[in-house]
matplotlib code that plots the C-alpha trace (Angstrom):
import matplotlib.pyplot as plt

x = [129.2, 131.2, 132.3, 130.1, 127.1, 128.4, 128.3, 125.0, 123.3, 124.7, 123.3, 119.8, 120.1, 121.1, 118.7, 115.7, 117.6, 117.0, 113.4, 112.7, 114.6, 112.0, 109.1, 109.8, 111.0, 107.8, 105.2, 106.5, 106.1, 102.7, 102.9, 103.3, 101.6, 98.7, 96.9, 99.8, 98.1, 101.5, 103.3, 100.5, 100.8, 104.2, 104.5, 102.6, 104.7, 107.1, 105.1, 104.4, 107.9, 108.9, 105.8, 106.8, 110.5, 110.0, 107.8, 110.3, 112.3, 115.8, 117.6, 118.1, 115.2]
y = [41.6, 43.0, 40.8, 42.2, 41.7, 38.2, 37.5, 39.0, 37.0, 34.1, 35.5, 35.6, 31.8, 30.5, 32.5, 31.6, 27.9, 28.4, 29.5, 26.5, 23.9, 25.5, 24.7, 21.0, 20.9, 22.0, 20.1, 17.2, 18.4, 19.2, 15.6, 14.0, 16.9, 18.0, 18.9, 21.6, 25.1, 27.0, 25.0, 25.5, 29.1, 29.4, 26.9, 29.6, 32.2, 30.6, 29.9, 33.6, 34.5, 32.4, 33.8, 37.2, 36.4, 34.6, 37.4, 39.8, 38.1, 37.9, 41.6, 43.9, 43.6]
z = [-18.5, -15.5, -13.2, -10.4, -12.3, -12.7, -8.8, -8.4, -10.8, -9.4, -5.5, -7.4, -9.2, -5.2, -3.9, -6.1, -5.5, -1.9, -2.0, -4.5, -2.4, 0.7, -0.7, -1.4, 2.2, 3.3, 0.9, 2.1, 5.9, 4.6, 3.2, 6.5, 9.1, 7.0, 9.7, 11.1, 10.1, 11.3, 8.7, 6.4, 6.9, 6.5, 3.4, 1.7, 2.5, 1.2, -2.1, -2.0, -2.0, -4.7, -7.0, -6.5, -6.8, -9.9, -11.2, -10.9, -13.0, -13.9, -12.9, -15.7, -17.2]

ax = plt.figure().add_subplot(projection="3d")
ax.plot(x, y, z, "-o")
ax.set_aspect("equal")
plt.show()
């Protein structure tokens, strides 16, 4: 595996990292606003970003 491939998988792992590490931060603003629909609203975009990312799947395949 080249070495650029390398660095770019890694960029995907943080990134899917990121969007995971997102939605715990806002469940538990959820947790302790539940009645916030801004945050509600954008909690699930963040759950729909991580659906799609993670049904994309790993690249290259």
């Amino acid at each position: 595996m080249s070495q650029a491939r390398q660095q770019v998988g890694k960029q995907e792992d943080k990134s899917l990292e990121s969007l995971q590490n997102s939605l715990v931060e806002f469940l538990m603003a959820i947790i302790g606003a539940p009645d916030d629909e801004t945050l509600a609203r954008d909690a699930d975009a963040a759950v729909r970003a991580l659906d799609a990312r993670l049904q994309a799947g790993p690249a290259g395949t």
